[in-house]
ZATORFI-66667 format. One record per residue (C-alpha): z, x, y; residue in one letter. Coordinates in pm, whole numbers, plus 50000, padded with zeros to 5 digits. Example, Ala and Ser with C-alpha at 12.3 -4.5 7.8 and 13.67 -1.06 7.14 Angstrom:
2
507805123049550A/507145136749894S/
***
This chain:
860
486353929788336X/485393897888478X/486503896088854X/486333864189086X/488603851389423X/490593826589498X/492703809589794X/496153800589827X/495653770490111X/494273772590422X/495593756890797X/495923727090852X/495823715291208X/492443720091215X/490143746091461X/491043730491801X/494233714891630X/492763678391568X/495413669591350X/497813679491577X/496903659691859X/496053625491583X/499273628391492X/500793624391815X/498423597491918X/499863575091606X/503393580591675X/502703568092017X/500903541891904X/497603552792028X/496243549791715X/495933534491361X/497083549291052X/493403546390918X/492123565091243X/495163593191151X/493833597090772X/490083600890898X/490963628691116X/493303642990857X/490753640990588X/487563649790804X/489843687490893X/490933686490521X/487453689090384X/485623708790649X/488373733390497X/487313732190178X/483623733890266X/484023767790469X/485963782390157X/483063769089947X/480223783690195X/482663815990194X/481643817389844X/485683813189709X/485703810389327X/488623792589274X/489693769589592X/493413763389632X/493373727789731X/496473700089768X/498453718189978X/497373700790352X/500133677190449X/500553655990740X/503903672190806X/505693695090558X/504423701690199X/508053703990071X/508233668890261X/505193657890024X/506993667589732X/509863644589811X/507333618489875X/505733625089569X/508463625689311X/510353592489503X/513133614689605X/513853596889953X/517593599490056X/519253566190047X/519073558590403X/515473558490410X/514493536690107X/514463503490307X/511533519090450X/508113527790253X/504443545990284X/504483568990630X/507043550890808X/509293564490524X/507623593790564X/507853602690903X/511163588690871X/512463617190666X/510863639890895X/511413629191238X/514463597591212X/514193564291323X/516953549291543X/520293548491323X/518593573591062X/518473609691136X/516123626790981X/516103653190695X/517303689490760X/515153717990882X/514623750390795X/512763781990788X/510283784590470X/511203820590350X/510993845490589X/508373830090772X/508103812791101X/506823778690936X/509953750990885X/510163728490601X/512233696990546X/514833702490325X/514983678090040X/518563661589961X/519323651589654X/522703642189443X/524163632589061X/522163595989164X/518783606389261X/516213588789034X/512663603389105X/509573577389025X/505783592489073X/504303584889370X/501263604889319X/498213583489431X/497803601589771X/497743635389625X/495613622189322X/493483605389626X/493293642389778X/491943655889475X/489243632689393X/488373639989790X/488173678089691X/486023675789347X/483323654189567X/483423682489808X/484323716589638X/483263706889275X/485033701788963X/484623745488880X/485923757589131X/488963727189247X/492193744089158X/495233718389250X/498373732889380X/501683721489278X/505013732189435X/506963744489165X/510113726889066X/512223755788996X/511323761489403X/511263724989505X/515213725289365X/515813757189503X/514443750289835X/517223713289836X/520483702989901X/522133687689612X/525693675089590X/527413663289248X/524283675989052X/523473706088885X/519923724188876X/519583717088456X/520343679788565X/518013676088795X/514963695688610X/515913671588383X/514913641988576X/511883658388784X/509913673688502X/508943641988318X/506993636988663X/505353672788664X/504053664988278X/502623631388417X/500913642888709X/498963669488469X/498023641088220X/496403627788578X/494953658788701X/493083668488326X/492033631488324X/489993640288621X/488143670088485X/490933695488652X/491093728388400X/493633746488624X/496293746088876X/498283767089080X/501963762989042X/503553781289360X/506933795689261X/507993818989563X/511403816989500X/510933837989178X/510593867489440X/514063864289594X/517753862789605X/517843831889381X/515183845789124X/517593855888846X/519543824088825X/516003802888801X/514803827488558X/517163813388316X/515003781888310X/511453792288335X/510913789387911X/512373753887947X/509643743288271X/506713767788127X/507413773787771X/508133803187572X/506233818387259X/508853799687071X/508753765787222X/506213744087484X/507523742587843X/507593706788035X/504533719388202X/502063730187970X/499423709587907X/496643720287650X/493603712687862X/494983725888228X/495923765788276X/498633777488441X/498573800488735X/501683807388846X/501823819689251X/504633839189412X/504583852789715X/506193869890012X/507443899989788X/508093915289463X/508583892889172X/511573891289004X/511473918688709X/512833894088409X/510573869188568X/507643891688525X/508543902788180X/509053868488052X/504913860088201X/503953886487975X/505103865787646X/504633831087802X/501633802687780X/501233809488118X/497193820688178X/497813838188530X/500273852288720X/499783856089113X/501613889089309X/501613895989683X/500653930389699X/500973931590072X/504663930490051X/507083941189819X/505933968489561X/504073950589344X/501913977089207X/504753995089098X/505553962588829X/502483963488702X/502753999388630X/505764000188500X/505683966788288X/501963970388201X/499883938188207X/499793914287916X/496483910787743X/494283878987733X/495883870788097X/494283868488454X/496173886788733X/495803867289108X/495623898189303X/497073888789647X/495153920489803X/494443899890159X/497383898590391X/497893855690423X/500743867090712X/499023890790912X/496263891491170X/494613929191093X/491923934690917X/492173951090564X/492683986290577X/489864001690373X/492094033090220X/495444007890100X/493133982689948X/490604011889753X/493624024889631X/495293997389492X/492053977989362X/491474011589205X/495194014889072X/495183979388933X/492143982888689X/493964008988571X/496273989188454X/494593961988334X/492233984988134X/494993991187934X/495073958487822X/492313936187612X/490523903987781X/492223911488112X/490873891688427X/491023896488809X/491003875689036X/490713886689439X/493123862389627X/494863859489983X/498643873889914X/499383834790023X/498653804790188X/496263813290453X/498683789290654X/500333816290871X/497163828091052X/494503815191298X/491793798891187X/489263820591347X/488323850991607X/485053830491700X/486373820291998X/488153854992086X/485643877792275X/487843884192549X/490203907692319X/487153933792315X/487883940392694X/489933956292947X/493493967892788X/492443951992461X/489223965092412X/488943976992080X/491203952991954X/489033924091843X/487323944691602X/490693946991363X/491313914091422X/490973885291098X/492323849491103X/491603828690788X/487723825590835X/487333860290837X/489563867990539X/487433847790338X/485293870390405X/486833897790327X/487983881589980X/484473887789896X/484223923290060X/487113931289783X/485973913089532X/482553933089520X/484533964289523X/487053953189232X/483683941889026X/480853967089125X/482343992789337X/483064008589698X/479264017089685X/478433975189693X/480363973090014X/479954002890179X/478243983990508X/481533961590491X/483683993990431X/482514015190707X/482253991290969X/486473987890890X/486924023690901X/485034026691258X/486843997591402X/490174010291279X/489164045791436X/487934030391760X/491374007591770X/493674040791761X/491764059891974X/492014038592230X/495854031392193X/497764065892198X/501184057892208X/503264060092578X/505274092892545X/507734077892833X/508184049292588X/508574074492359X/511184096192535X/513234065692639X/513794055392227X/514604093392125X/517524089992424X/518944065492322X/522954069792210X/525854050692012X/527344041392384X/524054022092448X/525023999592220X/528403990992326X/529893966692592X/532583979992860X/535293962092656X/536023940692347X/535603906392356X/539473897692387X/539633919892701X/536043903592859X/536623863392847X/539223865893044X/536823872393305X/534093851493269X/533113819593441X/536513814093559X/537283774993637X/535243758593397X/536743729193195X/537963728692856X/534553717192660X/532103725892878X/528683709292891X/525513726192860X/521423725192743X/520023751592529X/517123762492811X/514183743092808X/513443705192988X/510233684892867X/507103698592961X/505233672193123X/501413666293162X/501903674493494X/503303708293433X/500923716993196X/498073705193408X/499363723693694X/499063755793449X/495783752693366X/494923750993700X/496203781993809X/494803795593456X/491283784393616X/491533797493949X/491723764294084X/494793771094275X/496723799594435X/499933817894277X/502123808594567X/501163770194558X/501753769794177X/505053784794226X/505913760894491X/505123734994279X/507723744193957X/510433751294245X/509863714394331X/510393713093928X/513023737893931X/515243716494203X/514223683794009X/516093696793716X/518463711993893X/519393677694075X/519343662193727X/521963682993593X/523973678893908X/524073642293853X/524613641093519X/527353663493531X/526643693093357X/528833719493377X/526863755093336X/522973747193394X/519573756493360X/516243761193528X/514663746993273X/512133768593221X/508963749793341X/506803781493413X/506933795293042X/504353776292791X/506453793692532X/509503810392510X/508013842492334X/504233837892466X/506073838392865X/507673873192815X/505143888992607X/502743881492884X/504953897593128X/505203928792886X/502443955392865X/501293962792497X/500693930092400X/497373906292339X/496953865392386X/494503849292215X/493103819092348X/493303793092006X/495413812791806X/497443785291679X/499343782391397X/501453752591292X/505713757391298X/506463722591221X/505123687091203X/502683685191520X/503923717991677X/501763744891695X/502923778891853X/500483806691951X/502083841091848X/500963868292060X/499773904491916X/501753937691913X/499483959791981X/500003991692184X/503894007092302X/505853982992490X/506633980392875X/508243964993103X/506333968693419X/508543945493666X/511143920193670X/510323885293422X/512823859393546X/515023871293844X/512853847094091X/513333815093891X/516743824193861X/517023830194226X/515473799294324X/517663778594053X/520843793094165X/520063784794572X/519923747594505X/523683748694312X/526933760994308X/527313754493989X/526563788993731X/522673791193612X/521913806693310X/519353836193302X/517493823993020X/515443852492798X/513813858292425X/515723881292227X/513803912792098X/514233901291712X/512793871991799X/510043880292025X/509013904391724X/509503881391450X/507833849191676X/504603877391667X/502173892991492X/503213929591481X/502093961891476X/501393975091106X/501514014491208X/504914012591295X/508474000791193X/509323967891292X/512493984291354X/510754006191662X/508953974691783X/512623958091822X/514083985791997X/510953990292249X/511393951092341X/515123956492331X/514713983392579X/512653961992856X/515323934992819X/517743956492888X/516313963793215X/516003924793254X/519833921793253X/520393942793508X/518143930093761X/519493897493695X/523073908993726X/521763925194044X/520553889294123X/524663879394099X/523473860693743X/526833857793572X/525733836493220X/522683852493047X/521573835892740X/519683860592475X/518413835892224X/517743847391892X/516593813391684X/514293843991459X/517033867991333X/518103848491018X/514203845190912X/513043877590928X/515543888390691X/513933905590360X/514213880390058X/515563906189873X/519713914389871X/519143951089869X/516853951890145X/519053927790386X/521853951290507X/518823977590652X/516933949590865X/520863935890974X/521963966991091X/518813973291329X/518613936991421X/522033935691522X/521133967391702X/518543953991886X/520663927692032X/523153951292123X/520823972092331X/519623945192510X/522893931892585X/525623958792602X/524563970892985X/526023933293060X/528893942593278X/532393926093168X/532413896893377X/528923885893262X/528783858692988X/526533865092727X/524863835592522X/522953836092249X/521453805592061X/520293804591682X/519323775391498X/517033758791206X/518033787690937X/520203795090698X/523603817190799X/525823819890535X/524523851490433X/524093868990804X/527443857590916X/528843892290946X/525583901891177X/526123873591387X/529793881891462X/528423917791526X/525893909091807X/528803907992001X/527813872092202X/530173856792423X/528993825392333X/526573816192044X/525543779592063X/524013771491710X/522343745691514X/524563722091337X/523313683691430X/521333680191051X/523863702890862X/527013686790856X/529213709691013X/528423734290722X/527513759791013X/531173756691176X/532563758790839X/531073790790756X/531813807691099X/535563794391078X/535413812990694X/534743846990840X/537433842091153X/534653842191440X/536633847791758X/534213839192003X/533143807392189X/530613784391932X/528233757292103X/527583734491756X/524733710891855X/525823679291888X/522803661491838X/519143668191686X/516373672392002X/513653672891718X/514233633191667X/512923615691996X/515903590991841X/519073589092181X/522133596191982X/524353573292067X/527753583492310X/530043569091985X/528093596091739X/528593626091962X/532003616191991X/532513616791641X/531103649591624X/532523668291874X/535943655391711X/534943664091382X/534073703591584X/537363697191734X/539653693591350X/537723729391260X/537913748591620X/540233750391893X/538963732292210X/539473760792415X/536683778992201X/534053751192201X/530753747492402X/529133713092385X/525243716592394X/522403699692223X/520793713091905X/517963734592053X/515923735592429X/514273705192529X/510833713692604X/509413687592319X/511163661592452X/510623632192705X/512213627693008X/513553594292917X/515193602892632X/516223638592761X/518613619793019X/519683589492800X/521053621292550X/522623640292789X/524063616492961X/525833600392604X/526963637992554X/528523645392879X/530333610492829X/531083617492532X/533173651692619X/534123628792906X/535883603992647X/537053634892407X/539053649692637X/540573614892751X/540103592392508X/540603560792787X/537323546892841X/538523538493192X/537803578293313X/534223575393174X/534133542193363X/535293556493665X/533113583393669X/529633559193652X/531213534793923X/531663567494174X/527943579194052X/526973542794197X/529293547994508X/528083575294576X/524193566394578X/524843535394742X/526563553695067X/523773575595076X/521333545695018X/521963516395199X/521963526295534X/518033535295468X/517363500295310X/515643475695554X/513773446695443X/510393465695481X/510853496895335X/507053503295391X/507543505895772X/506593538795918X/509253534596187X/511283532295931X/510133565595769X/510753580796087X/514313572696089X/514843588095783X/513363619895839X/515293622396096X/518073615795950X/517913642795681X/515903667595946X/512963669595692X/509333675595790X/507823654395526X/504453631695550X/505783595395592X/503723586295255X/505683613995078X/508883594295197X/507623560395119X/507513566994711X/510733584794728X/512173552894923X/509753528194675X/511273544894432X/515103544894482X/514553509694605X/513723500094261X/516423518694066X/519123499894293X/517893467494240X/517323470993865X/513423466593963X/511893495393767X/514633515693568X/511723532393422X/510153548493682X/511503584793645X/507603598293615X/507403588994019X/510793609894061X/508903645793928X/507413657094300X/511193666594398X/510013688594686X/511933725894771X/514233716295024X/518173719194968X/518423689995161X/516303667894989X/517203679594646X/520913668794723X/520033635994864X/517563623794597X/517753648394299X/521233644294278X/521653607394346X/518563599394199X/519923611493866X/522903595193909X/521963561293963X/519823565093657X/522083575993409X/524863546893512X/522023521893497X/
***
């Protein structure tokens, strides 16, 4: 039996995230768009080469993107929306994925069940697709200089998924396979023009909840015995990829007749190996055996993949002129590039761990540790095979688990998950005297370089814990002030201690590991690090009571305790594999709990729980969804249900699919659930209206992933259009998601249209939103012009205004606060809000330039 490997794709920001950091250059205009495609191409192929050197067979290549893949493949088959066909090239297509002013961008969403987001195509009765190819054909002539012309394998997204994956009004799926597959037949004619003898066509959507309706039309796309698909081409095979679970069993069945010449499965998830002994494997075929986890960051376990290597041949023994091919389960996409740079991991708490450790260099490595076994036998590897058994021996020895963590889970009881009282009985008592429509932010304010350097300071020893700490309550009180001024109605802290909103917590949390470039992309530019699971879970002290504590001194105002849910925090890392995701949940759930109470303790009376990960890590398939509900929900629920009545609960979700969690989200049991809605079209409202959702809903009312400023008149036409689906007295107005990508410039200029806005809602006479900017400028000026001499810059002056305001402050500390206002009053410098950052802890000073300072801007 002939037995080679193969990879799905590989990452693509590059090792120390070059991409990453080109791409944001060139949408600042730091750079050219021929300066982005060198870097892009110079990470592309250094990809290719290590797959090469690895000693790959068959290199997946044509998957890299700049963005989004599924965003290619709207590029590529000319299937712009409308609004953005005025543009062309990469202004079009960052268009789609990030809006220009007056154009919001495309819809986001989670890909699967993954963490990565993809840009969800939109498409209707009058799309017309035309080829756009030449970049991807560009791509591939890049790849057969570098890789070769026997081992290049092109990957295509799959129509059946590209449709599946869109939003399409006034069309059905036959008409618009219709129009796309002439383009899927002419890119082939392309591709075996070059010298290309296969591709991969990835199909994952044949492994899911919409895999019997598409099966339907897989003889039409890939041909039957009886008649040639659209794609089928005599001089290019077929390898058609699914992954993320079990295929579809009528899908699988209909390979085994088909002109299809290979068939990828993902036996890491799903039960796989189960098909192929039930269904046999078709003869003259090639199986893609997806035997390296493309999702995970352990090392093979040397017993599973024996077994099933051992338990495949079987059945393709069975079978004449069967192939094998050794793959990664998918796209290597979801992982780290590499555990080079990792060494700290075999030390201290985590020694032990590095050595079970593999990120997408080393699984090409261990493609061809399973690949020898598959073609010679465990003997050929048996160096390779050992050395994973001791690590994984060395790895549990040295994490037992924690019997009081232990103890604590077998204690647990139905009352645990409960509240004091139902909903009905509990609002009543919450946050009493806030207005109808009350304005909020989801958590997070723009990290700025100064935040971040500050960070890696204290990361480096270069500064004490107490001065860093004084430094983000300076930024604490800045965005405090901000919030004042703008008008805000429950606030935040803003969160400018936490690089991440899982990473902050899971530092804080005994049990888990941080690696120190374990990036992996979400979306677009944005790379998130995932921590590890590895060891029981505990909460040793208190996370957030001290920001909270600080916040809540400079305001009288409510302050949100702001904290990761435990669905989240699992799903946002890479867990455990010994144990049940469930019992990972309900060990995180169990330290939050604790968190709760100490903030309660702290007189914290809105806690926000956010849970943006519960619709994703939903299984693909219907009859495993109710299982991973019922302990998600769970989860939540013991974290939350020690809340005492007259605590609000929030929760925030966003960038997912709901319709089919709806019933879980009602069961949480929020208080308040502030969701993403700004790129769906109120379809989010509409489907928690359908299943009578009695509890308060924060829609977002605009998108914070477009650096576009919505303008006031568009929020106001949302919120009304909230407003015609849910009662007012049941609506929270809040921005799509936390703010932490953002600038500050923008930041404001949005919040300020959206507290207008609800300003204007509730009285639609433009003279109250009128009134309110003149008394923002009153205001300042009373507090202002009695400090504003002709020569601001006079240290007499300076000490006349500390005196004034009683503070001890350096007179050169004073002068840019003074330079500063100066400017804004005058209409000097309305840009100057960098200078305003060094807000200093003081009550006093944060009410007489926070506060003012904000308000001055966001009138001017």
């Amino acid at each position: 039996m002939a037995v080679d490997s193969a990879t799905l794709g590989f990452p693509r920001m590059g090792p120390n995230r070059e991409l990453k950091f080109a791409l944001e250059k060139f949408w600042r205009n730091k750079i050219s768009q021929e300066e982005l495609f060198k870097v892009a191409n110079t990470v592309e192929e250094a990809n290719w080469k290590k797959q090469v050197d690895s000693g790959v067979s068959r290199v997946g290549v044509g998957l890299f993107s700049l963005y989004d893949h599924v965003l290619d493949w709207t590029f590529y088959l000319g299937l712009a929306p409308e609004r953005f066909t005025k543009l062309s090239g990469l202004a079009q297509y960052f268009a789609m994925a990030r809006g220009v002013d007056g154009i919001p961008a495309l819809d986001m969403t989670k890909w699967f069940d993954s963490n990565y987001h993809y840009e969800v195509p939109e498409l209707n009765a009058k799309s017309s697709p035309k080829a756009n190819f030449s970049s991807y054909i560009s791509s591939i002539k890049r790849a057969l200089n570098v890789v070769g012309s026997n081992k290049t394998v092109p990957v295509l997204l799959g129509p059946l998924t590209y449709l599946a994956l869109s939003k399409y009004d006034g069309a059905t799926l036959d008409e618009l396979l219709v129009k796309v597959l002439p383009l899927y037949t002419q890119l082939l004619d392309e591709l075996a023009g070059l010298g290309i003898t296969e591709v991969q066509i990835h199909e994952p959507s044949l492994v899911g909840a919409s895999a019997e309706k598409l099966s339907k039309h897989l003889p039409t796309v890939y041909g039957s015995k009886e008649a040639a698909g659209a794609i089928q081409h005599e001089k290019i095979a077929i390898n058609l990829a699914t992954y993320f679970e079990e295929i579809n069993h009528d899908v699988y069945q209909w390979f085994a007749t088909s002109p299809v010449s290979a068939i990828s499965l993902d036996f890491t998830r799903g039960d796989n190996l189960s098909v192929l002994q039930k269904f046999g494997f078709p003869a003259g075929k090639r199986l893609g055996a997806g035997l390296i986890d493309g999702r995970s960051v352990w090392k093979f376990n040397p017993e599973t993949v024996l077994n099933q290597v051992s338990e495949i041949k079987k059945v393709l023994a069975a079978s004449e002129k069967t192939e094998l091919t050794i793959q990664t389960s998918s796209s290597l996409q979801h992982v780290p590039f590499t555990t080079e740079c990792e060494k700290a991991l075999n030390a201290g708490e985590t020694d032990g761990l590095l050595g079970v450790l593999s990120f997408a260099y080393e699984k090409l490595a261990e493609l061809e540790v399973v690949k020898k076994i598959a073609e010679i036998g465990e003997e050929a590897a048996k160096t390779e095979v050992d050395a994973a058994k001791k690590a994984w021996a060395v790895y549990y020895e040295k994490n037992p688990a924690k019997e009081a963590v232990q103890s604590r889970l077998a204690a647990v009881t139905e009352a645990d998950f409960k509240r004091p009282s139902p909903f009905a009985e509990r609002r009543p008592e919450q946050l009493k005297g806030l207005p109808v429509l009350p304005t909020t932010s989801i958590g997070s304010f723009p990290q700025t370089p100064q935040i971040r350097a500050l960070r890696r300071k204290l990361k480096a020893g270069d500064i004490t814990l107490e001065h860093y700490r004084g430094k983000i309550d300076e930024q604490i009180a800045y965005n405090i002030g901000i919030q004042e001024a703008l008008g805000l109605d429950i606030l935040v802290h803003g969160e400018p201690e936490r690089t991440d909103m899982v990473e902050y917590f899971a530092e804080k949390l005994e049990g888990f590991a941080f690696t120190q470039n374990g990036w992996v992309q979400s979306y677009g530019s944005r790379c998130v690090r995932p921590p590890i699971i590895f060891a029981d879970l505990v909460r040793p002290v208190d996370m957030t009571v001290r920001e909270f504590v600080v916040a809540q001194s400079f305001t009288s105002k409510p302050v949100k305790g702001m904290l990761t849910g435990p669905v989240t925090i699992l799903n946002w890392s890479f867990p455990r594999k010994d144990i049940s995701r469930k019992d990972q949940a309900f060990q995180l759930a169990l330290c939050l709990r604790d968190e709760v109470a100490d903030l309660e303790t702290a007189k914290c009376v809105v806690i926000q729980v956010d849970e943006p990960a519960l619709r994703e890590g939903m299984p693909l398939k219907p009859s495993k969804k109710d299982e991973y509900l019922n302990w998600a929900v769970d989860a939540f629920r013991l974290s939350t249900a020690v809340a005492k009545n007259e605590t609000s609960i929030h929760t925030h979700m966003c960038y997912c699919e709901f319709a089919d969690c709806m019933h879980a989200i009602d069961a949480i049991d929020a208080d308040v659930n502030s969701i993403e809605n700004a790129r769906s079209d109120d379809e989010t409202i509409r489907e928690f209206k359908a299943i009578g959702y009695k509890r308060d809903l924060g829609p977002g009312t605009y998108d914070i992933h477009s650096p576009v400023v919505p303008p006031k008149e568009e929020i106001v036409k949302k919120l009304q259009s909230f407003l015609k689906l849910l009662p007012p007295q049941q609506v929270v107005v809040n921005p799509d998601c936390g703010l932490k990508t953002r600038k500050w410039p923008e930041t404001i200029a949005a919040l300020r249209n959206m507290v207008d806005a609800t300003l204007e809602v509730l009285n639609p006479s433009t003279s109250q939103t009128q009134s309110v900017a003149k008394s923002r400028v009153k205001k300042f000026r009373a507090v202002v012009s009695p400090l504003y001499p002709a020569d601001i810059r006079s240290g007499a002056y300076a000490s006349e205004f500390r005196g004034m305001y009683n503070l001890a402050l350096p007179s050169g500390v004073l002068y840019t606060f003074i330079t500063v206002f100066t400017n804004l009053l005058t209409h000097k410098e309305p840009a100057c809000l960098n200078l305003l950052l060094p807000v200093f802890y003081s009550t006093h000073l944060l009410e007489v330039f926070a506060t003012f300072a904000g308000q001055v801007l966001f009138t001017y």
